[in-house]
Structures are given as structure tokens and as C-alpha cells.
N, C-alpha and C positions, 0 to 999 in steps of 0.2 A: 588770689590772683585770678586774671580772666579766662586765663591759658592754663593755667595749669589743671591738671586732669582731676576731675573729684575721686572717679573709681578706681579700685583698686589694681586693675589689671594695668591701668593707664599710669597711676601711681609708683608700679613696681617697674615697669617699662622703661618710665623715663629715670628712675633711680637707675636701672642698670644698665641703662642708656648712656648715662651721664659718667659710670664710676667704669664704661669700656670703653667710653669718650676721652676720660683723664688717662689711663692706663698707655693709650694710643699716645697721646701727646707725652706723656713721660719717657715711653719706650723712646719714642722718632728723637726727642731731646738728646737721652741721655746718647742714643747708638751715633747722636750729633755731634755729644760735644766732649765725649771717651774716643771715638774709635775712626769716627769719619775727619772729624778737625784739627787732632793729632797726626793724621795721614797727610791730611794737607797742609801742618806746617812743618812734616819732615820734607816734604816734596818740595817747599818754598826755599825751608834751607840747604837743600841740595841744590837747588837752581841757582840759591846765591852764590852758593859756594863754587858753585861752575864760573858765573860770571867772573868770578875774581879771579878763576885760576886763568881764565881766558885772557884777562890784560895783564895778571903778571906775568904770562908768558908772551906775551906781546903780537898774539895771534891773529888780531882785527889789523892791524897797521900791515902786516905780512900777508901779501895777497896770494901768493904760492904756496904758504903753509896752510892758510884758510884757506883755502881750496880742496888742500889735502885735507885737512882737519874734518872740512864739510861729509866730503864723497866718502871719509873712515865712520863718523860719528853718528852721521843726518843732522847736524846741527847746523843751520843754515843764519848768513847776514845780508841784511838789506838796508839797502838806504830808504830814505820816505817814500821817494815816487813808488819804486820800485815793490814795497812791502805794502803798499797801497793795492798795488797790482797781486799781490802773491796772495791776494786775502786779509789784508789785516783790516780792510773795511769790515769784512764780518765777523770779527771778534768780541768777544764781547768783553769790558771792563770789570776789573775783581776789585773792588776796596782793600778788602780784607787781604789779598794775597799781593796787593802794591805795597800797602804800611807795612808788611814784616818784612818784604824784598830790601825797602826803600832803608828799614832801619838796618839790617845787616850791610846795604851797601856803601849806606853812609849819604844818602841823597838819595832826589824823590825820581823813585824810578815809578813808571808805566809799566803796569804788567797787564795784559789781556789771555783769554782765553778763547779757539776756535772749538768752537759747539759740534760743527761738521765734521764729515772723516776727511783725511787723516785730522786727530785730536793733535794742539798743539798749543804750546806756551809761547807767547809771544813779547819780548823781556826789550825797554828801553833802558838803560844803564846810564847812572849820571855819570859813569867815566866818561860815556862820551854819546851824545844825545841826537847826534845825526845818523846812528846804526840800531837797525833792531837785531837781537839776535833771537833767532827762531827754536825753540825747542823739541824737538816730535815725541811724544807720548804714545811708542806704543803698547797695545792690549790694553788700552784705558778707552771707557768708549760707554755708550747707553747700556751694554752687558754689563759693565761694571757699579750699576747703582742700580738697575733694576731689582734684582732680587729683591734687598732689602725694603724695597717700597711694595712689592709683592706679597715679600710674607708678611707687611703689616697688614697690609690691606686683607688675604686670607685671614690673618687673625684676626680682624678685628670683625669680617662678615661670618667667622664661626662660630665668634663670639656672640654677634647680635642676635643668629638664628639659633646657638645653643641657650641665650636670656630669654627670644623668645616661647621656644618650646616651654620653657621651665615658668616660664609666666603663664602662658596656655593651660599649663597643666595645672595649674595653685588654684587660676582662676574660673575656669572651667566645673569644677562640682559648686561655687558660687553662684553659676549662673545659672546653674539649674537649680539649685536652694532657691535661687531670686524666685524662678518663674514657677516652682511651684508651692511658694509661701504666697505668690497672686494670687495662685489658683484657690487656695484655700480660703483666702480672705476675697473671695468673689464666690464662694460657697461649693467649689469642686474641690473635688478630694482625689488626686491622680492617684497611680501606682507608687509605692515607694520607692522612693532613690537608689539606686544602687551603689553605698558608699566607698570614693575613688579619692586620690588624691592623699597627702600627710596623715596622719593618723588624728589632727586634732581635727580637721576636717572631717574623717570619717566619723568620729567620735559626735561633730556637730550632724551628720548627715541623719544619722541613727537616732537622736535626741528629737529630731524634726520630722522623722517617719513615726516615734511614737505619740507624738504630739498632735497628728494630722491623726493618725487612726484613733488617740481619744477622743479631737473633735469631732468626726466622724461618726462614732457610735455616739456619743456626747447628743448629736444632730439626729439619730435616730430614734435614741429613747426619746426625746424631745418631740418629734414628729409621732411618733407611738404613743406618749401621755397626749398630745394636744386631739389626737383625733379621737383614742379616748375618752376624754370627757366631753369633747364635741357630742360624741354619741351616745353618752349617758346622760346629756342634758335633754338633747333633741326629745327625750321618754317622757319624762315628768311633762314636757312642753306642750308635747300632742295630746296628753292627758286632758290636762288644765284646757288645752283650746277645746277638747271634747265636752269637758265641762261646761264649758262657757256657751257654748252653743246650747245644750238642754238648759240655759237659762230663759226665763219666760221674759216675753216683749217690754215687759215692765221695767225690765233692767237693761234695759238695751244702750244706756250711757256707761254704765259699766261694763258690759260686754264687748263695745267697742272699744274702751280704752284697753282692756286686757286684750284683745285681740293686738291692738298695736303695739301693745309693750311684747309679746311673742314674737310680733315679725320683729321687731328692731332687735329681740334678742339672738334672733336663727340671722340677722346680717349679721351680727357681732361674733356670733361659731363661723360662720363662714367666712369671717376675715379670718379669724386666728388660721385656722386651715389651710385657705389662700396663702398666710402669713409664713407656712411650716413648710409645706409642699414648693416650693421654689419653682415650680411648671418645669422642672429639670426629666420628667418622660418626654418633654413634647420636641421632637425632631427637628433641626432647623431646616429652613426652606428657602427658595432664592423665592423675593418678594419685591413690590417696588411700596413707599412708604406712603405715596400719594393714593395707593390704589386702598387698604388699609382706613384713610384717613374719610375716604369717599364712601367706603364700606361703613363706616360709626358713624358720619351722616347720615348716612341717607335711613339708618336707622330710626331715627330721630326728628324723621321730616313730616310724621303724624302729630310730632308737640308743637301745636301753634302758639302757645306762650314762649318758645323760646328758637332764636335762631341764630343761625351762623354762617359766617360768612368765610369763605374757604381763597385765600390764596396762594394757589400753591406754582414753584417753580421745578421744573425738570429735574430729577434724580437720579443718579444710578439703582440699580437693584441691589438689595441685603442678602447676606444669607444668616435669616433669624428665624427667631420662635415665632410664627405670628400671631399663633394664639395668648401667647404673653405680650408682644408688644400690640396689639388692638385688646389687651385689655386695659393696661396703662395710658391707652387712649382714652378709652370711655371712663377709666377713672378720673382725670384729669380731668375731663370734659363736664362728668355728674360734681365734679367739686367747686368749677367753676361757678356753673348753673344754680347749686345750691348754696355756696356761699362770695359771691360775686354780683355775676347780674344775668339779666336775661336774654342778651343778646354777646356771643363770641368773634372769637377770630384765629381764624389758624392760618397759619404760615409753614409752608414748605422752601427749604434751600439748598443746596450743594455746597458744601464749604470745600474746593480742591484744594487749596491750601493745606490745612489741616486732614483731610482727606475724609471728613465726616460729614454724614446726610443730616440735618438740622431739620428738627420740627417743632414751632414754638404756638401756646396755646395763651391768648387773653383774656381776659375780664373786663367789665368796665367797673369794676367796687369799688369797694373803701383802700383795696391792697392789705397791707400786712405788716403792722408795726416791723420796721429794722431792725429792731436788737433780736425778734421772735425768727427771722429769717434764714439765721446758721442752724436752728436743734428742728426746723419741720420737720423731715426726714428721720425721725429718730422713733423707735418703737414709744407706742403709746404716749407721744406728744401729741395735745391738740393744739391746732395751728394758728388758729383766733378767736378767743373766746368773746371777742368783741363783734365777729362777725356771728355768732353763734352758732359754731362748731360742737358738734355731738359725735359720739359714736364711742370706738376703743380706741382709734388716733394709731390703728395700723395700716391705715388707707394710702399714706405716702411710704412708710417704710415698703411696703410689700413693690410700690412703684420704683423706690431706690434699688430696691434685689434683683427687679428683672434688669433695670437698665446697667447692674454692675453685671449680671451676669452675661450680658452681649458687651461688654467691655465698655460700654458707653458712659456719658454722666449728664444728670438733671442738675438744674438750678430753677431758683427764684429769686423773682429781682421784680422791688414794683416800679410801675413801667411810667416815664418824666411825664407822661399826661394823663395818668392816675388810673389803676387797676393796676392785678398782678398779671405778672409774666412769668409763662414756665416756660423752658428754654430742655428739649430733649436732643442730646447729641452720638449718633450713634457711627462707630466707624463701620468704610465700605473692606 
């Protein structure tokens, strides 16, 4: 359903929303139709039973005795105009308290009630239909039915705020599991949880702190071997390139190729590297994204082979890494360049809506097979091997890492008048 709540907190709220919802209408029922409706139809039969006793003793037709009757009783009689006058304009009409008058008297009598003070019952009698007789009710009044609507109404707001707390509190070590199973899965690794709440809770809280702290060290050794062997390759490397140097002019086709195949291997360490080290020392800073974007231009404005055309709209400022996100720039940029075309386009936006700074990077190429477009992103995929993509194929993952670790997200999508599109979203 469209309404109905997916989370859990939302889930248990409206369950015991709904079962202090029934509870209320059960109570207000039953206190209806046990103790309030039973009152009111001893008071009906008392009223009727007066009326009768009034004409068997012939007390309306006796204007001297109704008199006295009146001024001893307070039970008062009027005729139409008169009872029109005394109030019976503002009484209000009972169904329920006419049909059991009507059936005790034996004929359809009018009964009304006055809401105002003095409270009073206001009785037409088929004995004889041109008299009202007035009843007065006193100590009956808004004191006499308040309470009961009071104490529902306390119970049912101590209710709702005693369901809330207890919701609060179920849901509550949830939300901090939530937010820091993001964190982990965006590659931080907070403090442990402090486990609160039920005990299977606490049970899951404990389960999740040592889970974080295996990944963690998990993430360390990992980062420990990778730069390891980074640096025990880098040996043999400088070696071999020392060698190749004391080779004589005569081989100088060979010395070049092994020359190239060294550097593509030291960019291939230094992506893994890149790959391991997450830029997680680098302090965040308030930045604006166009300024960034003019910074990796203008780099780049000695390559006459290749150019770009920048347009950018007004932004707010970030507070990011900027040395991670102007590397995701120029990475973006050298993959365009080298497997795209030779000429760019960048685009700066503000999305207020969604509340994120948008910066999209084009191509004019070939694009990028559709089905190839969900696994880019993915360690050691290459991306088109029809564009003739080389390397270790960590060049976007390492780009997915920064932009999860500012909360942000990439896409690719090729673009309805042919080249790709990358599409960087970063919140303000």
C-alpha cells in the first residue's frame, strides 16, 4: 500500500496506533451501552411512570393542585405558546428517549431535552397533547459526563506517548545499526555501538561491532600487502630500467619498448595503491566545484591536440576532499580523451531540489555498449574493449570510492547524440 509505512518504527507505531485506537472505541462502547444506556433507560422509566401517576391522579385538569404540585416538586406545565416561550425552542429532540417514553405510555409521545442550565426534560404525553410537562434534572449537567470522556481521552494520550517511547526505544539502536552499516559500506569504520535496547538487539549490535572491526583490520592487512608488493616490484623495475639503459644504440627498439612496458607497469602499482589508500588522510575543505573544474583545465591548455569546452553554472560551495574530488576529475577527463575523442565538454549545475552540486563530463565516441554499462565501476572490469581499453581496470572503481565516500553517486549513460556521459552527483 502507498500509505502504509515500510520502516519499522513507522510499522510498530501504527500497529499500536491502531490496537489503542480499538481499545478506545471498545472502552467508550461498552461504558455506552453497560452503564451510560442503562441509566438512561431507568430515567425514562421513571419519567414515565411519573407521567401516569400525574393523570391517574388527575393533576393537569386541577389547576390548584398543579400549582401546589408545581411550587412542592419543580415539575412544571405549559401549554404550546407558552412552553415555546419557557424554552422549549431550544431543546433538543431524543429518538431513543421518545420510543421507550412513547412505548411505556402507550402513544407517541415527544420527549426533548434542554442542553442549557437548568437541565430539564421536556415530556408531550399522548394523554393529552396540548400540555407539556416539564421535568428539572437537578445535579445532572456537563459535570456529569465529563469525566468519563476525560479519562478516556488521558488514557488514551498516555497511551499513545507511553507506545511512543517504547517504539523510540526498539527503534532507536536500529538507526544507529542503519547509519553505521553506511558507514562501513562507504569504507569508514566508526566507534563501536554501544549495545542498548532488548537483548536480541544488543546481541545484534555486538555481532555488527565485530564484524566492522574484522573488516577493518581485513582493510588493513589488505592495504599492508598491496603496498608491499607495490614496493617490492618497484626493485626489480628500476633494475631492469638500469639495465636497459647500458644497452648499446643498436637496440634502441628494444629499449624503448621495455622502457614502456615499466612505465605502464609503475601506472598499474600506482593504481592499486590509489585503489587501497581511499585519500581517507586528506582533510575536508569548503570548495566551490567550478573552481576545481577550471583548476584541471587550465592544466591541460599546453595539449593542443585536445580541447574542452567548459560550461559551467553557479554553485554552492562543498565541504570535500579536494584533492580526491580534482582527481576524479582528471581521471574522468584522461579516459575520455583517451578512449572517446578529442575534443570535451563539461557541465556544471545546482540541482536544489535534490540538494546536490552536479558535474557532467562528455565525449563525442563510439559510447559504450548498454549491457557493459551496470559492471564499469566494478574492480578490475575494463570498460570497452572495443574502444581499446588497457590497463588493470581500477581507474573507475577507485573513482566510485571517492564519490561514495562524499556520499555522492556516478553514472554512465550514453548520451541520445552519441558519446558517453558521466554524470557526478555530490551533496551540498
Amino acid at each position: 500500500m502507498k500509505f502504509f509505512p515500510q520502516s519499522a518504527f513507522g510499522q510498530t507505531a501504527l500497529l499500536i496506533g491502531a490496537l489503542l485506537l480499538t481499545n478506545q472505541i471498545v472502552s467508550y462502547l461498552s461504558v455506552t451501552y453497560y452503564f451510560i444506556q442503562p441509566s438512561y433507560q431507568q430515567i425514562n422509566s421513571l419519567v414515565a411512570t411519573q407521567v401516569q401517576t400525574l393523570f391517574e391522579q388527575d393533576l393537569i385538569s386541577d389547576n390548584p393542585r398543579r400549582q401546589q404540585f408545581s411550587l412542592r416538586t419543580g415539575i412544571e406545565f405549559y401549554d404550546e405558546a407558552d412552553a415555546l416561550t419557557a424554552g422549549l425552542s431550544n431543546a433538543t429532540y431524543y429518538r431513543f428517549m421518545s420510543n421507550q417514553i412513547s412505548s411505556e405510555l402507550g402513544g407517541n409521545t415527544d420527549v426533548r431535552l434542554s442542553t442549557e442550565s437548568p437541565y430539564r426534560i421536556w415530556i408531550n404525553p399522548p394523554q393529552n397533547p396540548d400540555v407539556w410537562i416539564v421535568f428539572p434534572m437537578p445535579g445532572v449537567g456537563e459535570t456529569n459526563f465529563s469525566p468519563l470522556t476525560i479519562v478516556l481521552l488521558v488514557i488514551g494520550i498516555l497511551s499513545v506517548i507511553g507506545g511512543y517511547i517504547f517504539v523510540l526505544r526498539m527503534t532507536k539502536p536500529l538507526r544507529a545499526l542503519q547509519d553505521a552499516a553506511k558507514q562501513v559500506g562507504q569504507g569508514d569504520f566508526p566507534q563501536p555501538i554501544t549495545p542498548s535496547g532488548a537483548s536480541e538487539m544488543q546481541s545484534v549490535t555486538q555481532a555488527f561491532n565485530q564484524m566492522s572491526s574484522s573488516i577493518k583490520q581485513l582493510e588493513q592487512d589488505r592495504n599492508l600487502m598491496t603496498a608491499g608488493i607495490s614496493h617490492d616490484l618497484r626493485t626489480p623495475l628500476t633494475r631492469i630500467r638500469l639495465a636497459t639503459e647500458m644497452m648499446d644504440d643498436s637496440h634502441d627498439w628494444v629499449k624503448d619498448g621495455i622502457v614502456q612496458d615499466i612505465e605502464d607497469m609503475n601506472d598499474i602499482i600506482d593504481q592499486f595503491i590509489n585503489y587501497a589508500r581511499h585519500d581517507r588522510e586528506e582533510k575536508r575543505e569548503r570548495c566551490n566545484i567550478n573552481v576545481l573544474v577550471e583548476e584541471v583545465v587550465q592544466a591541460r591548455l599546453f595539449d593542443d591536440n585536445h580541447t574542452i569546452a567548459q560550461k559551467l553554472k553557479p554553485t554552492p560551495d562543498l565541504m570535500i576532499r579536494r584533492i580526491a574530488i580534482k582527481r576524479v576529475l582528471e581521471n574522468l577527463i584522461e579516459n575520455a580523451f583517451r578512449y572517446g575523442s578529442d575534443h570535451l565538454e563539461i557541465y556544471t549545475l545546482f540541482d536544489a531540489k535534490r540538494k546536490q552540486v552536479v558535474y557532467q563530463i562528455r565525449d563525442f565516441g563510439q559510447g559504450i555498449a548498454q549491457a557493459q554499462l551496470p559492471t564499469l565501476m566494478q574492480p578490475f572490469t575494463q570498460g570497452d574493449s572495443a574502444r581499446g581499453s588497457a590497463g588493470s581496470g581500477l581507474g573507475l572503481a577507485i573513482i566510485k570510492r571517492i564519490i561514495d565516500m562524499h556520499h555522492g553517486e556516478v553514472t554512465f549513460a550514453n548520451h541520445p547524440e552519441g558519446g558517453l556521459l558521466v554524470e557526478c552527483r555530490l551533496p551540498i
